[in-house]
N, C-alpha and C positions, 0 to 999 in steps of 0.2 A: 191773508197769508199765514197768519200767524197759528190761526183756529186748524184752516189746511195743515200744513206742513205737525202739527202734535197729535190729530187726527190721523191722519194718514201713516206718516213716518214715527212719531213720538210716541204714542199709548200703547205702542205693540214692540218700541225699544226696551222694556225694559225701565224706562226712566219714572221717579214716580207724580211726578210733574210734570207741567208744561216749562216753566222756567228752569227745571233742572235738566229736561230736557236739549232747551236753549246754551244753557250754558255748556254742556257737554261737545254740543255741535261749534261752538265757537272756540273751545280748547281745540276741540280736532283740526279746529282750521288751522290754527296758527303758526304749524310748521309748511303746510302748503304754499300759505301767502306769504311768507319767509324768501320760499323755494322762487315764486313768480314774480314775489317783486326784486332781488337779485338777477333775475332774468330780465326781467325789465327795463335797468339799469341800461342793459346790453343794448336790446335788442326788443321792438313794441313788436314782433311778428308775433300771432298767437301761436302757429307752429312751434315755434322758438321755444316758449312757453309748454308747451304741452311737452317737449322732447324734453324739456329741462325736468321736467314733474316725473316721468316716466323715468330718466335717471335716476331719479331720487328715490324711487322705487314705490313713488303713486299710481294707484291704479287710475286711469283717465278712462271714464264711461265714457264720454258722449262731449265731442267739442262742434261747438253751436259758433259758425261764425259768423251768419247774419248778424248773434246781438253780440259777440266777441265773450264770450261766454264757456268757460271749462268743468264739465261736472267730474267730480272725482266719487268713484264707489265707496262706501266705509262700511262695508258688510261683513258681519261679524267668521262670519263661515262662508266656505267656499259656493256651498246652495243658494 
């Protein structure tokens, strides 16, 4: 996962690291997972979840709910 994800996404961020990389991606989270576990409190729908994100003015690529699963875009520019 690890090697994937600084390969693919990480060495072309910008970041000058794999662990700095890591850590950047784990800041970014932390207002998200804020957002979903507040919502969660509510309500375990993942819709719920995703409407609450979208409020909050995340962008939500792609909700996977075979594994309950929400990707959120973090791209720097609109391309």
């Amino acid at each position: 996962f690890v090697d994937h994800e600084w390969t693919k996404h990480g060495s072309c961020a910008g970041a000058d690291t794999a662990q700095s990389f890591f850590q950047e991606v784990c800041n970014m989270a932390q207002e998200p997972l804020q957002v979903m576990q507040k919502q969660l409190q509510k309500s375990k729908n993942l819709n719920d979840v995703v409407d609450s994100l979208k409020r909050s003015n995340f962008s939500v690529y792609e909700t996977d709910h075979e594994n309950a699963q929400v990707l959120l875009s973090a791209c720097a520019g609109v391309d």
